[in-house]
C-alpha positions in Angstrom: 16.0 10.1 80.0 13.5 12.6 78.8 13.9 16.6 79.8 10.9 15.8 82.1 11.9 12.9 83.5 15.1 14.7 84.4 12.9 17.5 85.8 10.8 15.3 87.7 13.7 13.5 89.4 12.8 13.9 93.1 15.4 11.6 94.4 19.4 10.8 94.2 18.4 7.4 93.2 18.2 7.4 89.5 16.1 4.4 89.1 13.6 5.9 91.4 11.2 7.8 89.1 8.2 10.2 90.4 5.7 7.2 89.2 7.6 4.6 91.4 7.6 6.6 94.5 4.2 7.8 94.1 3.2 4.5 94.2 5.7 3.4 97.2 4.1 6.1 99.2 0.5 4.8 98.6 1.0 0.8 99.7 2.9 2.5 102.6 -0.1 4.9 103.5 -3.2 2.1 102.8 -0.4 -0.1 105.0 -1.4 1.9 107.9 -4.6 2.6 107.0 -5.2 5.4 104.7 -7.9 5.8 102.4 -6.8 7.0 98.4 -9.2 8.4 96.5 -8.3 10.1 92.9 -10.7 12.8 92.6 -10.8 16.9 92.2 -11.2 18.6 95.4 -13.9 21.0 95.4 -14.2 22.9 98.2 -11.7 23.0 101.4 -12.7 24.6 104.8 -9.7 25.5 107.0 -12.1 27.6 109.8 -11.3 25.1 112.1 -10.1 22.3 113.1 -10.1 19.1 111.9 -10.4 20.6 108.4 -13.4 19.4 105.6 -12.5 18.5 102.6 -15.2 18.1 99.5 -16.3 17.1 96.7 -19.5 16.1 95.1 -19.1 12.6 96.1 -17.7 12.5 99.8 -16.7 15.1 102.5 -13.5 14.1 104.5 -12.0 15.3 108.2 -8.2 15.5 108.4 -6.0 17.1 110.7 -3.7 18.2 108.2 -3.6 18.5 104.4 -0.6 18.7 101.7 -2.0 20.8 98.9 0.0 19.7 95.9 -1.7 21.5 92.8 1.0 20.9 89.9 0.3 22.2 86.7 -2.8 23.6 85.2 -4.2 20.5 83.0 -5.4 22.0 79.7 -9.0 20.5 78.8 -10.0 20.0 75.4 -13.7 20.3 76.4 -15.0 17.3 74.3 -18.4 16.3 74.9 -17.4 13.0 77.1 -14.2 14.7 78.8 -15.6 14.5 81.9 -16.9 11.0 82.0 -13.5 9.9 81.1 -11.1 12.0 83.0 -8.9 9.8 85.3 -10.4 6.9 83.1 -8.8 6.9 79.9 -7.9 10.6 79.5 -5.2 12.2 81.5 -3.1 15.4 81.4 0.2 14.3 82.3 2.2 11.2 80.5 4.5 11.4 83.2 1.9 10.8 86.1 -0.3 8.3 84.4 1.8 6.8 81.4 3.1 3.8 83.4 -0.8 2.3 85.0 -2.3 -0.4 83.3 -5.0 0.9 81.8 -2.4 2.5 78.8 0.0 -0.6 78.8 0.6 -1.6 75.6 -2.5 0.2 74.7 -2.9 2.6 71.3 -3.0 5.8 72.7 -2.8 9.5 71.9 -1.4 13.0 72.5 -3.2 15.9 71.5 -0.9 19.2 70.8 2.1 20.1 68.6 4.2 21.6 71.3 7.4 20.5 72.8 5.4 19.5 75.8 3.4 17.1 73.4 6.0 16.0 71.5 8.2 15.0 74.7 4.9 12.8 76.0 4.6 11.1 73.0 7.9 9.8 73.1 8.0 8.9 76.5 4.5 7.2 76.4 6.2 4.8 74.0 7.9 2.9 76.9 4.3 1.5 77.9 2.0 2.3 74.8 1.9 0.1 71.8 1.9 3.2 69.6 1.3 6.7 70.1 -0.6 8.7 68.0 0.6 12.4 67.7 -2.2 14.7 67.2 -1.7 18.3 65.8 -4.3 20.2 65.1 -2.7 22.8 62.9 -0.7 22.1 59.6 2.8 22.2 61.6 4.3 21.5 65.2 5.3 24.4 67.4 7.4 22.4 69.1 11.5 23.1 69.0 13.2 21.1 65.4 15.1 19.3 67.8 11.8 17.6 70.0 10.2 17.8 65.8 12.7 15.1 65.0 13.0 13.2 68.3 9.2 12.6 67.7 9.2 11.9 63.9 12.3 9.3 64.1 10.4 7.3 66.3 9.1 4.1 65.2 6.0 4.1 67.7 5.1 7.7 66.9 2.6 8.7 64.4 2.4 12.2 63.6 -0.9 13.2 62.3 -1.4 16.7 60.8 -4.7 19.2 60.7 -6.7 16.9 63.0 -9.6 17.4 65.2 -10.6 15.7 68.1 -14.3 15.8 67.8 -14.9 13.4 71.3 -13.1 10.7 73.3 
């Protein structure tokens, strides 16, 4: 078990990762009804009630809303980022590693951190092969996370590489 799936643990039952409940909780909301949709909110109005919530696309009524931000994704700004976010390019391995579209797929992780290096190695479990891309001539990421990365057979490490666009 990775760091961050240790961190991301949100239940006594081990086998029971964040993904897996995630998903548990969406057959059980559309079950009764609910409507998903996975887009960025843009604009929320709490004035009164029931509250508005926005984007570009739709505008939604709800008597109550669970803002769960998470992390900050970091965006590499690439010309076609935006056309692909949530459709091929994702910010967090541990959210989106597991959904079809990456199974057994080549994919790739852009960073030389310890954050980069643990998603790389945990991508491996549903990627063909991961492709490690640092864009400097080292990692910054801890010796320890350095080897974990390197010693695996499905990790690529490439060096001084830019991503140009997706």
């Amino acid at each position: 078990m990775t760091s961050a799936e240790q961190q991301h643990q949100c239940t006594q039952i081990p086998s029971l990762t964040p993904l897996l409940l995630l998903w548990l909780v969406a057959l059980q909301s559309e079950r009764w009804g609910a409507e998903l949709y996975t887009e960025d909110v843009e604009h929320i109005d709490l004035s009164s009630r029931p509250f508005t919530v926005s984007n570009s696309e739709r505008s939604i009524k709800a008597n109550s809303i669970i803002i769960a931000t998470g992390a900050t994704a970091k965006r590499l700004n690439l010309p076609s980022e935006e056309k692909f976010w949530s459709k091929g390019i994702s910010a967090c391995a541990i959210c989106d590693g597991a959904s079809p579209l990456f199974k057994q797929q080549e994919v790739a992780v852009v960073g030389g951190g310890d954050s980069a290096a643990e998603e790389a190695v945990y991508l491996t479990k549903y990627a063909s092969c991961v492709h490690l891309l640092v864009r400097g001539p080292q990692m910054r990421a801890s010796k320890a996370m350095q080897d974990r990365a390197a010693a695996h057979p499905k990790v690529t490490i490439h060096y001084n590489t830019q991503i140009e666009d997706a």
